[in-house]
N, C-alpha and C positions, 0 to 999 in steps of 0.2 A: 448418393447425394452429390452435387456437382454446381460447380460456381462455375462464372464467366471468365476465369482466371486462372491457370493451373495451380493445383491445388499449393503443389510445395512450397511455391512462392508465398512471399508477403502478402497479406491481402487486407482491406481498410473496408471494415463490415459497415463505417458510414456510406461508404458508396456500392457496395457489390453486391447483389440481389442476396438478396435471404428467405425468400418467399417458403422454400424448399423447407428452410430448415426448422424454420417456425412451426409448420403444417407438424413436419416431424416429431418434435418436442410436444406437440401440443396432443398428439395420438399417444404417444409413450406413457404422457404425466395424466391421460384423461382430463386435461382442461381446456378452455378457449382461452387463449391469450387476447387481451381487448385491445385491439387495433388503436384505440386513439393515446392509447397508453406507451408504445414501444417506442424504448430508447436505444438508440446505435450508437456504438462508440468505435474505436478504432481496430480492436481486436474482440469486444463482446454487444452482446444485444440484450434488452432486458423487454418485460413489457408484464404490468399486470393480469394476475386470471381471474376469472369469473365467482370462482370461489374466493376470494381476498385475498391473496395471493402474489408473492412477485417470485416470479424467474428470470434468473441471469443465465446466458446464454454464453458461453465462449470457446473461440476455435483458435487451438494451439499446433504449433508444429512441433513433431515426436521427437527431435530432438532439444527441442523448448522444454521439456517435461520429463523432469530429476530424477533418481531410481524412487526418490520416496512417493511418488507419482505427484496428481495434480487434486487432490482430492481436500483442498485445504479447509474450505468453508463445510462437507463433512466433518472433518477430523473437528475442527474448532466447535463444533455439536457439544464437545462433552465436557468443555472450558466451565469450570465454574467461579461466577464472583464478576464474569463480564457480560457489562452489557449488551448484546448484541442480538439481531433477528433469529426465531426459531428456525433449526433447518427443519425441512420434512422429507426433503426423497428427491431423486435425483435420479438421472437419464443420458449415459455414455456410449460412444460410437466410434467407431474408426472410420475417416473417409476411404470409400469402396478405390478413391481416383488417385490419392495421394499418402505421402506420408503427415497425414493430418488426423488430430482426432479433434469432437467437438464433447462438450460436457455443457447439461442444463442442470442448474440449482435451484429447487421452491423451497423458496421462506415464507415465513411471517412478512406481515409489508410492516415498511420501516414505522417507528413509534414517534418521528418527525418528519422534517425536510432538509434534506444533504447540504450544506451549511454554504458550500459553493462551491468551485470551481478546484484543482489543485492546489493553486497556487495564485491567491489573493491580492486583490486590487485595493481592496476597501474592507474596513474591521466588521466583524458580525454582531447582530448586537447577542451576547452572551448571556444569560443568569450568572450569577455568583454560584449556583449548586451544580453548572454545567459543568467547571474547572474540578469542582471536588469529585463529580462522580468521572470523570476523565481519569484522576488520580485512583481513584478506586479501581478502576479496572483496569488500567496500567499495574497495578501493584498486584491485584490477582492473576492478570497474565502471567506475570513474573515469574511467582509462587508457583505455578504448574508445571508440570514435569512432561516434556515430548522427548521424542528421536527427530523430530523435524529439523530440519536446519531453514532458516528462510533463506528467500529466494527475492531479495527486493529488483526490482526492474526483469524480474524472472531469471535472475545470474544468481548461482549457490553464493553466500557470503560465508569467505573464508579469512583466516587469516594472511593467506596470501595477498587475497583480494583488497583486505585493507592496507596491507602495508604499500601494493604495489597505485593503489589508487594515490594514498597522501604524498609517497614519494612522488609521484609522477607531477604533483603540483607544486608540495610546499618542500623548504630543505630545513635543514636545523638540526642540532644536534640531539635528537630527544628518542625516546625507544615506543616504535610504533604497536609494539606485543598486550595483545587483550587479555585483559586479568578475567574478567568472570561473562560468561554467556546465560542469557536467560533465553526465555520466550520471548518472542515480540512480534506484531503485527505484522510489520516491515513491508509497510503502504500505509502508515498513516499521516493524510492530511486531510486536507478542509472538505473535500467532495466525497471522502470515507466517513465521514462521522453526521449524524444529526442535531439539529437543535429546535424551539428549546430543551423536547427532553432528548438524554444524550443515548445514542447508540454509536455503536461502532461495527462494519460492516465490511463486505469486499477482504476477504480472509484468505484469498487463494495463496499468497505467500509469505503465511508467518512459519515461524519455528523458532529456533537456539539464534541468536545474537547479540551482538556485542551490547552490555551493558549501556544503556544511551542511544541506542539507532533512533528508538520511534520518537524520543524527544528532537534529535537533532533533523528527524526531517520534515517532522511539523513546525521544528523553528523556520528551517529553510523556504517551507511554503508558506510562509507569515513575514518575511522580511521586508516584501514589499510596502507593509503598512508596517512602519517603524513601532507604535506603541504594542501591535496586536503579537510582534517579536516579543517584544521585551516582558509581554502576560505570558506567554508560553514561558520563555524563560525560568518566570517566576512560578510558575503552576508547577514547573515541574525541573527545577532548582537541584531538587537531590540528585538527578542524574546527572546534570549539567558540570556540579559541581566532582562528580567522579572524574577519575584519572579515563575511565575507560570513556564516558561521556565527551571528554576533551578531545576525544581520538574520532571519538564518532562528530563529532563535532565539524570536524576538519574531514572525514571523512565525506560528510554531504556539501561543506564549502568546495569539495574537489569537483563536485557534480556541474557546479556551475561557475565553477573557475577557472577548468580545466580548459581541451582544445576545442571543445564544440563552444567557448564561452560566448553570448549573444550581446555584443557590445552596449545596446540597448536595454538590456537586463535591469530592473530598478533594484536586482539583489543585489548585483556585481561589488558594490561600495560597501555593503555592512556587511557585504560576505568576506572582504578582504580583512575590513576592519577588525572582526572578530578573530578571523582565522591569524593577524598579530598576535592578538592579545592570548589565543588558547597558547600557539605556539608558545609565548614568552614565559605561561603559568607552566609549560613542560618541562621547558630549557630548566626552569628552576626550582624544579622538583617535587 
């Protein structure tokens, strides 16, 4: 298999032919992937089959991919209590050129339409029973018991990781140590999830983390429309209101407060705001 790029490099599967790898997958899984269907995105490709079907397609680099491999939307096969696409079977490879492998995922096709974009412009319109079953399946995630650790932005989340993220931003005298680890998505925002009815999708990087991650960074891609913050908030309050939620909190305000911060940002201001006030709720115990 071979791109116009060398393999180990970066590569932005929006622009770099994939013709290749398409054919391949679509030989592997026995189906036709339908041409007017496929979506490219930066590091994967998706495109519906002919049997009803979607396949996502993604090419990672081997040291991008944790000992506990990359196998997440399998593993999440056997979650019970969450919403989300049936897997069916799946299709892995090493590139012959590079230290690169590629992996294809067939699901069930989704039981809505992906709500938008990451990180939101403008509020969606919701049902009321979207928020509850949002809450149900965050709460059965929870409940399960993995070895996975996640991997948000594809970086292990540790506790080093956290301490050394909020340090790096906020100061204060408060103790940055995570009390309880659950499961978690750890990719949930607006272009993960459907509506109106709700799924939850794109699982490559959940596992064990800090009590609060998936609440804090669906707040974070919701800031930009100041009330559709303040629903997530309320939808999902009991994490928020955790010690460990506080941390996580400040931990996704470091994302975009930090040194890549993009002056333009419509977050930058309630992401500061917030991150006072968590700080202040810590300082005081």
């Amino acid at each position: 298999m071979t791109l116009s790029v060398a393999t180990g490099q970066a590569v932005d599967l929006r622009v770099q032919p994939v013709d290749e790898v398409l054919d391949r997958v679509a030989r592997s899984l026995q189906v036709r992937l339908l041409p007017g269907t496929v979506v490219r995105k930066r590091r994967s490709v998706g495109a519906r089959t002919d049997r009803d079907t979607w396949v996502r397609i993604e090419r990672r680099l081997l040291d991008k991919i944790p000992d506990q491999g990359w196998n997440g939307t399998e593993c999440a096969a056997r979650l019970e209590g969450v919403a989300q696409p049936e897997w069916r079977g799946c299709v892995v490879w090493r590139d012959a050129n590079g230290p690169v492998m590629w992996r294809a995922d067939e699901t069930e096709l989704l039981p809505g339409t992906p709500i938008g974009t990451a990180v939101l412009s403008a509020a969606p319109k919701l049902p009321d029973q979207w928020g509850e079953a949002l809450n149900t399946s965050l709460d059965a995630l929870a409940a399960q018991d993995t070895r996975r650790v996640a991997t948000p932005d594809t970086v292990t989340i540790t506790q080093a990781l956290v301490t050394e993220s909020i340090r790096g931003v906020f100061s204060g005298g408060f103790d940055t140590a995570v009390e309880r680890w659950v499961p978690a998505h750890a990719d949930l925002n607006w272009a993960n999830m459907t509506a109106p009815v709700f799924s939850l999708f794109d699982w490559e990087d959940w596992g064990r983390a800090p009590v609060g991650l998936d609440a804090a960074s669906l707040w974070v891609s919701s800031l930009a429309v100041p009330a559709l913050a303040e629903r997530v908030r309320h939808e999902l309050r009991s994490d928020f209101e955790s010690r460990d939620g506080k941390l996580m909190t400040l931990f996704a305000c470091s994302k975009i407060l930090g040194p890549y911060a993009h002056p333009e940002d419509a977050r930058l201001e309630p992401a500061r705001r917030m991150a006072e006030q968590v700080i202040e709720e810590l300082q005081a115990g």
